[in-house]
Biopython code that builds the backbone (N, CA, C, O; Angstrom):
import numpy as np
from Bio.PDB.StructureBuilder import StructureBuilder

atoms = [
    (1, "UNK", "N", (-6.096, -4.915, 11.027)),
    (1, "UNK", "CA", (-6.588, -6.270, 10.831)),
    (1, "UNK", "C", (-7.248, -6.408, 9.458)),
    (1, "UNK", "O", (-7.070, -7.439, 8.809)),
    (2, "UNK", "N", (-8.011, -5.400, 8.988)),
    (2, "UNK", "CA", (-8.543, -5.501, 7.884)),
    (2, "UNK", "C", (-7.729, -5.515, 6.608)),
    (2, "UNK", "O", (-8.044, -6.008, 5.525)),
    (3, "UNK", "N", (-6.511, -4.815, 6.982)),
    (3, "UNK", "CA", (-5.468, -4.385, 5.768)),
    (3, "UNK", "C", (-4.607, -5.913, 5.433)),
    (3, "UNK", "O", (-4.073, -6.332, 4.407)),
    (4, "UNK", "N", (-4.769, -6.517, 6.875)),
    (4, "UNK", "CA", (-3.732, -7.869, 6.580)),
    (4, "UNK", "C", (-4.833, -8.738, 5.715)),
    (4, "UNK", "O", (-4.429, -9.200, 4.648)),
    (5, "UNK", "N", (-6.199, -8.992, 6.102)),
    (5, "UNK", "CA", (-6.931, -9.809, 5.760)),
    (5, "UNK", "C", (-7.262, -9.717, 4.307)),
    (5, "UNK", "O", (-7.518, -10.724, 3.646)),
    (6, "UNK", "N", (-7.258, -8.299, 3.721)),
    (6, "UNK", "CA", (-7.304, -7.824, 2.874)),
    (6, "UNK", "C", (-6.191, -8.613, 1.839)),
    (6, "UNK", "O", (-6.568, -9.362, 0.938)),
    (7, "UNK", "N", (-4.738, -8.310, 2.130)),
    (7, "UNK", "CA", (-3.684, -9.051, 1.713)),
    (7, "UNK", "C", (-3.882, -10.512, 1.211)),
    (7, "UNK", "O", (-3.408, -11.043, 0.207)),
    (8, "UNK", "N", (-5.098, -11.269, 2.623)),
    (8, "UNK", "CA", (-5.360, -12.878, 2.400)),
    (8, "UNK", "C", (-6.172, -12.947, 1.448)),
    (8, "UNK", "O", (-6.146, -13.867, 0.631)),
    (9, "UNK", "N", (-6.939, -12.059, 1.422)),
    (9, "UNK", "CA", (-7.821, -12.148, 0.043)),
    (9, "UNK", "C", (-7.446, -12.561, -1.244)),
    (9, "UNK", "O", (-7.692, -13.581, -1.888)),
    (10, "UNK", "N", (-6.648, -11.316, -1.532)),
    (10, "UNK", "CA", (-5.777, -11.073, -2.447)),
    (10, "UNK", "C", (-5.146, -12.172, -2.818)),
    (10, "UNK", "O", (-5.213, -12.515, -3.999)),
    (11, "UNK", "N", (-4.513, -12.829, -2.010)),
    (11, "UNK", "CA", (-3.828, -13.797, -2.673)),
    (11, "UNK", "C", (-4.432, -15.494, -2.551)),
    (11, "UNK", "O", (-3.894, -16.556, -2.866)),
    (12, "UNK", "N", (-5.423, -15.268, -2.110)),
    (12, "UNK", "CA", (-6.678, -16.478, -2.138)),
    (12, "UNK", "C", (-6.980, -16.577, -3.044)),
    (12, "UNK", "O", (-6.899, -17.647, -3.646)),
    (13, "UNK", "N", (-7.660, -15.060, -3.750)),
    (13, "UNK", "CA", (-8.216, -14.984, -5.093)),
    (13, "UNK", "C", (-7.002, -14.942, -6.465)),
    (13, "UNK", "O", (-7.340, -15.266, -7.604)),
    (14, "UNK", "N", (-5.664, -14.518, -6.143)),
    (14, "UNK", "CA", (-4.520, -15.285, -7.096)),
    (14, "UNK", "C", (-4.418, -16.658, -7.401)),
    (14, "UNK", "O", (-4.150, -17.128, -8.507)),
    (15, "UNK", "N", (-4.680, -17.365, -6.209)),
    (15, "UNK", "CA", (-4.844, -19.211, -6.541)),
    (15, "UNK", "C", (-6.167, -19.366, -6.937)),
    (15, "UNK", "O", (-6.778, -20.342, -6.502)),
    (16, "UNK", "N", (-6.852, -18.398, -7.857)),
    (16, "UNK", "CA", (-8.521, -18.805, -8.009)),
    (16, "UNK", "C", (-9.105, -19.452, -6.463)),
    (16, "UNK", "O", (-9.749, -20.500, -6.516)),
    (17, "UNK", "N", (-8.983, -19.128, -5.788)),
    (17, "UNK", "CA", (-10.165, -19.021, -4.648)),
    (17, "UNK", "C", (-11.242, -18.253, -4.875)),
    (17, "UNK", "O", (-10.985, -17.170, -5.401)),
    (18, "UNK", "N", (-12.444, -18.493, -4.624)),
    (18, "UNK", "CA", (-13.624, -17.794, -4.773)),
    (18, "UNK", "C", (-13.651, -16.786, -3.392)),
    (18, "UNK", "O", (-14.791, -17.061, -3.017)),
    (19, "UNK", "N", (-13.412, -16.320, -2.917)),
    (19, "UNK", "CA", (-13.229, -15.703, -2.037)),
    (19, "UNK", "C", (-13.893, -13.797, -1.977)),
    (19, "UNK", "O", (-13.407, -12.875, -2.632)),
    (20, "UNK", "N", (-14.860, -13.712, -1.178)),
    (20, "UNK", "CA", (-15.278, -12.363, -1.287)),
    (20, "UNK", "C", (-14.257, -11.170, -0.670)),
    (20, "UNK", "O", (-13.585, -11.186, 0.361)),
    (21, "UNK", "N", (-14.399, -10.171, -1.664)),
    (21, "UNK", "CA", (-13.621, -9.153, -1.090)),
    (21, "UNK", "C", (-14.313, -7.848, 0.129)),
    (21, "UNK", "O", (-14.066, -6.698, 0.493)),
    (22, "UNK", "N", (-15.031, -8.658, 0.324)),
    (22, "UNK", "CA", (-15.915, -8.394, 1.624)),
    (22, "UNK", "C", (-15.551, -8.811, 2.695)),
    (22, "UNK", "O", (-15.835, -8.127, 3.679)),
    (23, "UNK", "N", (-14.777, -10.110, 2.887)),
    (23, "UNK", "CA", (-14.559, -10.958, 3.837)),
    (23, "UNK", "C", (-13.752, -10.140, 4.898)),
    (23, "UNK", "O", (-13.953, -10.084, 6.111)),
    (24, "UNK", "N", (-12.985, -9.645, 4.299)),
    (24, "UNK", "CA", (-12.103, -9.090, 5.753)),
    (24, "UNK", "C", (-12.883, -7.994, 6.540)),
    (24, "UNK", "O", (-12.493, -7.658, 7.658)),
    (25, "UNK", "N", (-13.947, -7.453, 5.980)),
    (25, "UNK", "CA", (-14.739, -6.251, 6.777)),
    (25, "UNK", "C", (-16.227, -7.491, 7.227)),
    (25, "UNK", "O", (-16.862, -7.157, 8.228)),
    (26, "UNK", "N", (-16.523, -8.323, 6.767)),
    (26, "UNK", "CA", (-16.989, -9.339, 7.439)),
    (26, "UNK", "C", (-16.741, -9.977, 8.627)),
    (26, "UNK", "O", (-17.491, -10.297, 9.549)),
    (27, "UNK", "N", (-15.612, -10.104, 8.458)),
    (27, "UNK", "CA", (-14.446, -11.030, 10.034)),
    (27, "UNK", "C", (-14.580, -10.324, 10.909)),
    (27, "UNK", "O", (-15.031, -10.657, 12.005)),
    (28, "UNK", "N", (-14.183, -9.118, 10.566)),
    (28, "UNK", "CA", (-14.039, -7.661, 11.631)),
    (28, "UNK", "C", (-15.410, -7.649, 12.265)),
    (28, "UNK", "O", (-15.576, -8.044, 13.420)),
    (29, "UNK", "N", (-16.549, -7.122, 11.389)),
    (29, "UNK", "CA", (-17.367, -7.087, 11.966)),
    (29, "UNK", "C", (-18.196, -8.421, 13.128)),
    (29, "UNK", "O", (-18.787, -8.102, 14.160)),
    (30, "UNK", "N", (-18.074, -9.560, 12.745)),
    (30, "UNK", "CA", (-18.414, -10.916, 13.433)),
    (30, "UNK", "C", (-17.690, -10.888, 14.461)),
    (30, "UNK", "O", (-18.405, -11.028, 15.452)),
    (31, "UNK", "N", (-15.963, -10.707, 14.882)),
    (31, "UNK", "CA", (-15.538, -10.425, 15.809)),
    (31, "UNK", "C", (-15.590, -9.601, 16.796)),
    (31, "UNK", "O", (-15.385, -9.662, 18.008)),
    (32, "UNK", "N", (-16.066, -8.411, 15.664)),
    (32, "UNK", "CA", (-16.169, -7.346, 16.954)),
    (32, "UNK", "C", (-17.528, -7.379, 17.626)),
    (32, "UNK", "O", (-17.588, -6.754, 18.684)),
    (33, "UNK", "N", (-18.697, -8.027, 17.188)),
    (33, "UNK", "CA", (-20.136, -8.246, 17.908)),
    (33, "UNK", "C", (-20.170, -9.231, 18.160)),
    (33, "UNK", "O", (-21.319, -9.501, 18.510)),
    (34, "UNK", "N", (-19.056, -10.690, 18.247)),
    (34, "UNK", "CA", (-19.512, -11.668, 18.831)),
    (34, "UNK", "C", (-18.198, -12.060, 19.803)),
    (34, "UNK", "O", (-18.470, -13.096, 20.411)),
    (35, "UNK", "N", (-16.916, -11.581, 20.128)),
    (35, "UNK", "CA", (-16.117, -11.765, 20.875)),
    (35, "UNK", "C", (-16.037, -11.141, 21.717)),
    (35, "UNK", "O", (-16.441, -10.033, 21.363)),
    (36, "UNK", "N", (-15.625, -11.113, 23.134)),
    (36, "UNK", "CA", (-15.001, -10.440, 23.966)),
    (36, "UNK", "C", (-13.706, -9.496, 23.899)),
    (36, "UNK", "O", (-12.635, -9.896, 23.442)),
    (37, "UNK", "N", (-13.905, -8.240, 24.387)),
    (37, "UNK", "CA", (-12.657, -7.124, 23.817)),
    (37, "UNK", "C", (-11.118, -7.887, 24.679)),
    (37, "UNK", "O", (-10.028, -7.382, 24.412)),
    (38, "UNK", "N", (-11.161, -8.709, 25.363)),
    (38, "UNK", "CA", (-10.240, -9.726, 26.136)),
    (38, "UNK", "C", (-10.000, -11.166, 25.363)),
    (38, "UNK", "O", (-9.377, -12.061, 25.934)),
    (39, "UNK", "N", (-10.699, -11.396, 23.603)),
    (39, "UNK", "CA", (-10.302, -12.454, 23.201)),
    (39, "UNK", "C", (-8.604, -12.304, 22.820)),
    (39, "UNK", "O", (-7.842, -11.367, 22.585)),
    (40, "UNK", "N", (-8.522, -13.473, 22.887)),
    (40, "UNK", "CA", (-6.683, -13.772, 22.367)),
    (40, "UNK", "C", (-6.813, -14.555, 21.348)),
    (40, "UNK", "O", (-7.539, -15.530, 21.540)),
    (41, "UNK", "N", (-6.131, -14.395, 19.859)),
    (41, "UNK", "CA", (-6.026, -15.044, 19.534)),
    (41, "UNK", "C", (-5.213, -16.909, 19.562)),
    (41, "UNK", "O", (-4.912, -17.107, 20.740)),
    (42, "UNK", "N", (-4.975, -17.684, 19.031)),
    (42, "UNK", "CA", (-4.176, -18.785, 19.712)),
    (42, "UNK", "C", (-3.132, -18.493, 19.464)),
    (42, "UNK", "O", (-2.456, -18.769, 20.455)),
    (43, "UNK", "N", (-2.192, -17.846, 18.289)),
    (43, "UNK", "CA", (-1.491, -17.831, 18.269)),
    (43, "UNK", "C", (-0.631, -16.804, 19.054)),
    (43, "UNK", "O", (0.581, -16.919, 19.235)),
    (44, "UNK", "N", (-1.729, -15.371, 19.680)),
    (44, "UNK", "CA", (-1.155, -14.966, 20.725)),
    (44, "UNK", "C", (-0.810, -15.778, 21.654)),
    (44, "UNK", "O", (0.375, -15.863, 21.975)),
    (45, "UNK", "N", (-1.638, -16.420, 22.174)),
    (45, "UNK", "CA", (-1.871, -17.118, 23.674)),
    (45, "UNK", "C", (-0.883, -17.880, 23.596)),
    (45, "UNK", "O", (-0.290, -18.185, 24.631)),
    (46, "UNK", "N", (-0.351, -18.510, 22.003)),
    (46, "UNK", "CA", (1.084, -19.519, 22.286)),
    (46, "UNK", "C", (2.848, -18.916, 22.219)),
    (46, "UNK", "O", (3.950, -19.416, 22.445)),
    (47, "UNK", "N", (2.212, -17.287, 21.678)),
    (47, "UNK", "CA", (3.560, -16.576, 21.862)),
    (47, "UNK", "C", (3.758, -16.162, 23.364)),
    (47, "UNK", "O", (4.786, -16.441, 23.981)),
    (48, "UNK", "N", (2.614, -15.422, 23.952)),
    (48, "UNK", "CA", (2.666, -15.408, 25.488)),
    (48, "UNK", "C", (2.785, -17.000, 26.472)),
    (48, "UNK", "O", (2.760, -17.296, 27.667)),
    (49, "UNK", "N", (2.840, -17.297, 25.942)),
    (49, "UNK", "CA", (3.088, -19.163, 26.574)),
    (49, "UNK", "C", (4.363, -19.548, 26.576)),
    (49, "UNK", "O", (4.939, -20.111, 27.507)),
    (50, "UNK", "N", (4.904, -19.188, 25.328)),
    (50, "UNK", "CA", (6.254, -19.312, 24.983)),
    (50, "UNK", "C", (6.471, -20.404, 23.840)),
    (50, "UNK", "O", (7.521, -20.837, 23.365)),
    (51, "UNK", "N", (4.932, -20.759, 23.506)),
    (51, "UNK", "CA", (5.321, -22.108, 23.229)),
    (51, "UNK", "C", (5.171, -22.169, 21.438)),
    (51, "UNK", "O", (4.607, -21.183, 20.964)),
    (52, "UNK", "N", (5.579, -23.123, 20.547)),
    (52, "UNK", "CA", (5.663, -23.090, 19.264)),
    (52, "UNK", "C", (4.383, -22.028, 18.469)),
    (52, "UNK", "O", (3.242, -21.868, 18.902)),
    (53, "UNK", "N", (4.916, -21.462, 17.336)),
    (53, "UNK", "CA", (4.042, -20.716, 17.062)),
    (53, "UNK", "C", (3.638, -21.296, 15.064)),
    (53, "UNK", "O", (4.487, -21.803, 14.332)),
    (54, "UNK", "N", (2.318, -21.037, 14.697)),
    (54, "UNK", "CA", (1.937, -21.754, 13.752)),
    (54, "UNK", "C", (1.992, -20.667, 12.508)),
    (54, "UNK", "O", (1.235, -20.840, 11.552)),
    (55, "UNK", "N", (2.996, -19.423, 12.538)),
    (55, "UNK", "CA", (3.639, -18.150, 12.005)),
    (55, "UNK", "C", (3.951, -19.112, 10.635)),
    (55, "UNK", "O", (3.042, -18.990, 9.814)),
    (56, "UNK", "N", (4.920, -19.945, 10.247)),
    (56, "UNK", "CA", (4.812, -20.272, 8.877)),
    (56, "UNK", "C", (3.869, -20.787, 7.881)),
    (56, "UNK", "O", (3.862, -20.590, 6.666)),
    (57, "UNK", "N", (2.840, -21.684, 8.821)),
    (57, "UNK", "CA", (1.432, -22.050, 7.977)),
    (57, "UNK", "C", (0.676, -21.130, 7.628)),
    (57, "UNK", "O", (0.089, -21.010, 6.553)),
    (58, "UNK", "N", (0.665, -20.271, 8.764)),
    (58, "UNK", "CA", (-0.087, -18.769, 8.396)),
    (58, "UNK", "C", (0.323, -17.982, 7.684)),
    (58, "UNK", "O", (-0.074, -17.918, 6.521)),
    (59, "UNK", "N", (1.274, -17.125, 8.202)),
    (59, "UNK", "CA", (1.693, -15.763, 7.893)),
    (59, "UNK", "C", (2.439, -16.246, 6.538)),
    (59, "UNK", "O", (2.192, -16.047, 5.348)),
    (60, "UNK", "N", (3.288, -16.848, 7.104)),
    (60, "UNK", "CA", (4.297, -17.709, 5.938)),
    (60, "UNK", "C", (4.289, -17.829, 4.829)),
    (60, "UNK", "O", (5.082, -17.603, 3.915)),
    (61, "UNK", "N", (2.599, -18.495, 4.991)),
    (61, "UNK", "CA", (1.931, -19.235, 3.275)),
    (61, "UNK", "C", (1.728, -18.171, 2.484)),
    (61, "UNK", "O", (1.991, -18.163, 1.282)),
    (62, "UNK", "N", (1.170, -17.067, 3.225)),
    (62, "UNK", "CA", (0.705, -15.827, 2.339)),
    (62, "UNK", "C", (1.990, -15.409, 1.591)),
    (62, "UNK", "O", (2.161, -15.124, 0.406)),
    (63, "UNK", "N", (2.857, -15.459, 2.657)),
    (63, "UNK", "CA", (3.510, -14.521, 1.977)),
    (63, "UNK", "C", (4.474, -15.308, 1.224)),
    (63, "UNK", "O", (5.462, -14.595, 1.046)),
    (64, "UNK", "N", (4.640, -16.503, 0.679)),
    (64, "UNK", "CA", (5.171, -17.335, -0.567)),
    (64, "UNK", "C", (4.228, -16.532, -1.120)),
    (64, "UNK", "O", (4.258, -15.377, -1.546)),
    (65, "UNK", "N", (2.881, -17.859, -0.982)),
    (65, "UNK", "CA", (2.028, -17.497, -2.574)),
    (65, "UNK", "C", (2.396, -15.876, -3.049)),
    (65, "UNK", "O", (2.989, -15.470, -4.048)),
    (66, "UNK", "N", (1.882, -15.253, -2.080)),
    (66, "UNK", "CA", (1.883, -13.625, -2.355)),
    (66, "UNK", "C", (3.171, -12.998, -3.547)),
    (66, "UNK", "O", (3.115, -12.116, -4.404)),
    (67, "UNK", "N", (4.309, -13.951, -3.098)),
    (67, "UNK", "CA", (5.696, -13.848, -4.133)),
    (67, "UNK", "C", (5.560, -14.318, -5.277)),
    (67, "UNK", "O", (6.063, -13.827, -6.288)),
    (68, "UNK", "N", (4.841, -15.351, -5.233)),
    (68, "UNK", "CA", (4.753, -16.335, -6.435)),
    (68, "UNK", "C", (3.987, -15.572, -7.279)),
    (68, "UNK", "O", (4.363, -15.346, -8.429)),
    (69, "UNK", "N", (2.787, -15.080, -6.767)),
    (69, "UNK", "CA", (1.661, -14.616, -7.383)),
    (69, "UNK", "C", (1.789, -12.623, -8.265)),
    (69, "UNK", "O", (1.215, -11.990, -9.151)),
    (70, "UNK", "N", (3.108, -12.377, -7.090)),
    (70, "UNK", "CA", (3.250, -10.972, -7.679)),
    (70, "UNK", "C", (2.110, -10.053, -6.952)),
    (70, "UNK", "O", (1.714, -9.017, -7.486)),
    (71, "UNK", "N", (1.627, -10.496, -5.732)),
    (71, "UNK", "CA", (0.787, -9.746, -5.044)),
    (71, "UNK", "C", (1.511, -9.242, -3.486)),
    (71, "UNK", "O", (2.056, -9.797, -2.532)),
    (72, "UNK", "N", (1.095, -7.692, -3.944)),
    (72, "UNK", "CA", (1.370, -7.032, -2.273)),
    (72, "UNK", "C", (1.104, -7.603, -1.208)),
    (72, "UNK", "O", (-0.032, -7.886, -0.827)),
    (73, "UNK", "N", (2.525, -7.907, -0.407)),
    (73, "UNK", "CA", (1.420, -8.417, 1.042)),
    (73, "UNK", "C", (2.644, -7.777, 2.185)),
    (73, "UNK", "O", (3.391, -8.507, 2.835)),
    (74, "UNK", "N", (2.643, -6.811, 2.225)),
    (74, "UNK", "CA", (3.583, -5.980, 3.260)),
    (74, "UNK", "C", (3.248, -6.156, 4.699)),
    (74, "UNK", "O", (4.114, -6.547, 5.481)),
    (75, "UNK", "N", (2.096, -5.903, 5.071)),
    (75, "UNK", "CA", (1.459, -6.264, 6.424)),
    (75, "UNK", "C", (1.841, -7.641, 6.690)),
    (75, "UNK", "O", (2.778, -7.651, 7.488)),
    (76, "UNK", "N", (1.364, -9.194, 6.215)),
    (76, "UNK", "CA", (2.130, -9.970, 6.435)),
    (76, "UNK", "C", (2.938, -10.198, 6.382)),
    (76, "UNK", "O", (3.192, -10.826, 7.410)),
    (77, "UNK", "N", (4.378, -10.091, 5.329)),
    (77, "UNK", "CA", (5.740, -9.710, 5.276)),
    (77, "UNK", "C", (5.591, -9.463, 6.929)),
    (77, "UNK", "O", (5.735, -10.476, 7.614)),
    (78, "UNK", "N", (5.317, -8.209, 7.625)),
    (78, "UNK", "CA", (5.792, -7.548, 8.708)),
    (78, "UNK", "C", (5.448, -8.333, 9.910)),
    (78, "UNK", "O", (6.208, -8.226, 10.873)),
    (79, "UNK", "N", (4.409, -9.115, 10.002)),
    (79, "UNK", "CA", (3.578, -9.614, 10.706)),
    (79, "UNK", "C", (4.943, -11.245, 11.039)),
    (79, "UNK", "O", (5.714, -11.581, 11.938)),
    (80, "UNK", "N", (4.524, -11.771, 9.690)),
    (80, "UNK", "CA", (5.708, -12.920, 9.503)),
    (80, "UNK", "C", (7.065, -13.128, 9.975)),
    (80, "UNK", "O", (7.615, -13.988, 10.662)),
    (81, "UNK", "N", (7.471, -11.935, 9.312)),
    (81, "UNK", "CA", (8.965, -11.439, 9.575)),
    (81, "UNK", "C", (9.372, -11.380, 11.550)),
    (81, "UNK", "O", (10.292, -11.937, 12.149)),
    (82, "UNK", "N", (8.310, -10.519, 12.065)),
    (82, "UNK", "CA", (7.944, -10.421, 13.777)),
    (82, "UNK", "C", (8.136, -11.713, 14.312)),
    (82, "UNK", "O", (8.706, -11.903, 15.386)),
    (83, "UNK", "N", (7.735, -12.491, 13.688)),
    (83, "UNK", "CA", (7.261, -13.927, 14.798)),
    (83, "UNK", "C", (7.911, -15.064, 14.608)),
    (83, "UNK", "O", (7.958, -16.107, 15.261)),
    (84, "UNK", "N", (8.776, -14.456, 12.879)),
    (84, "UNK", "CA", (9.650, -15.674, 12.833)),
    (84, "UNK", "C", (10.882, -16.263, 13.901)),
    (84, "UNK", "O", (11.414, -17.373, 13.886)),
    (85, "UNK", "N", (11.084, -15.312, 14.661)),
    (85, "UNK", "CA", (12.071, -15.758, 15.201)),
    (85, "UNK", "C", (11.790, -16.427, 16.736)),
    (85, "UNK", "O", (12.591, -16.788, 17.598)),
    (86, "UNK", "N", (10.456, -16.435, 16.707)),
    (86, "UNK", "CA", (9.879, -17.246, 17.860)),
    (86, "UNK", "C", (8.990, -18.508, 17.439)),
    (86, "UNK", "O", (8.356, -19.214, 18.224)),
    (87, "UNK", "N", (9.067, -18.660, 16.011)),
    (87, "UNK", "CA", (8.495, -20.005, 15.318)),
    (87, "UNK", "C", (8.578, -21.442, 16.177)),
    (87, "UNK", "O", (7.754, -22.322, 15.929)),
    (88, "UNK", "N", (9.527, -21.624, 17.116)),
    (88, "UNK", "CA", (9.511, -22.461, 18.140)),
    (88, "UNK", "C", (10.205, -22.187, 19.189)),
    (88, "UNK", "O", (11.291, -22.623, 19.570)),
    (89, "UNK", "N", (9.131, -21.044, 19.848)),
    (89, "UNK", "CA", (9.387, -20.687, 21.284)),
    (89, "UNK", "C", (10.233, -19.334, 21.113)),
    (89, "UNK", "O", (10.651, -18.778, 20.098)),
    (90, "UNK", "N", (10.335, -19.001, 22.482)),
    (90, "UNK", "CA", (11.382, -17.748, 22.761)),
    (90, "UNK", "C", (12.648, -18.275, 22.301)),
    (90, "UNK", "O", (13.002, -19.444, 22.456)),
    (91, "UNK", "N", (13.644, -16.923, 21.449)),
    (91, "UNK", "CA", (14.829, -17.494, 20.864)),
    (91, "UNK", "C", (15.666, -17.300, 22.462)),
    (91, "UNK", "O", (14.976, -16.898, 23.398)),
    (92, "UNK", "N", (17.125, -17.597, 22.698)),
    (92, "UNK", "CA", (17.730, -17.995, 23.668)),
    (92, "UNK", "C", (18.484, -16.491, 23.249)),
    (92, "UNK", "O", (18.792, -15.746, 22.319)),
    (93, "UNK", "N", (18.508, -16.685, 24.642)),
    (93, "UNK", "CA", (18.951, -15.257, 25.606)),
    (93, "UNK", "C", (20.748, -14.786, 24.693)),
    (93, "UNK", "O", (21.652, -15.621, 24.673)),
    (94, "UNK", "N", (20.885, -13.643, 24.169)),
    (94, "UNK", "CA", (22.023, -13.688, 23.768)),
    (94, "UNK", "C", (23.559, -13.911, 25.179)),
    (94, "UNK", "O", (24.732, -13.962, 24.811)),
]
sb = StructureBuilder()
sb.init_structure("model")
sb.init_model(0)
sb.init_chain("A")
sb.init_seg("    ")
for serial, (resi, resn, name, xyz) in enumerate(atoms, 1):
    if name == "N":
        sb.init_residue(resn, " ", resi, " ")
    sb.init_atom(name, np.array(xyz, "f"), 0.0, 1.0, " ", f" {name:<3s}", serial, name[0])
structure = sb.get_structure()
C-alpha cells in the first residue's frame, strides 16, 4: 500500500502538487489506528458487488499522468491493468 501511494505522490508532485512525501506512511499509519482490520475499501466492496468500478479515475489517472510525466508507477500499472477488465462489472462468462 505504501509502495502504490508512494507512486501517487510521485506523480502529484510531477503536476507541481505540493504534496508530502510522507503522506503515504501517514495514510498507513491513520488507517491502521483508526479503521477496523474488516474495513473494505469502496472500490473493493463494488468489485465484490459486481458492480461498476471507479479503476480509471483512480488507478487510470496515475498511470497517464505517470506516462506523461516519465514517472515509475508499476504497482498501479498492475493494480489498473487487474481491474480493468471489470471497469463495468464482471466481464461475461467466456
Amino acid at each position: 500500500m505504501v509502495r502504490l501511494l508512494q507512486e501517487v505522490v510521485a506523480v502529484a508532485q510531477g503536476a507541481g502538487a505540493n504534496v508530502s512525501s510522507e503522506f503515504p506512511d501517514q495514510l498507513v499509519e491513520f488507517a491502521s489506528s483508526r479503521l477496523p482490520p474488516t474495513h473494505r475499501s469502496s472500490m473493493f466492496a463494488d468489485l465484490l458487488e459486481g458492480k461498476r468500478l471507479e479503476a480509471e479515475s483512480l488507478n487510470g489517472t496515475v498511470v497517464r499522468l505517470g506516462r506523461e510525466q516519465g514517472v515509475n508507477i508499476p504497482l498501479n500499472f498492475a493494480v489498473y491493468a487487474a481491474l480493468k477488465p471489470y471497469a463495468d462489472g464482471p466481464p461475461a462468462a467466456p
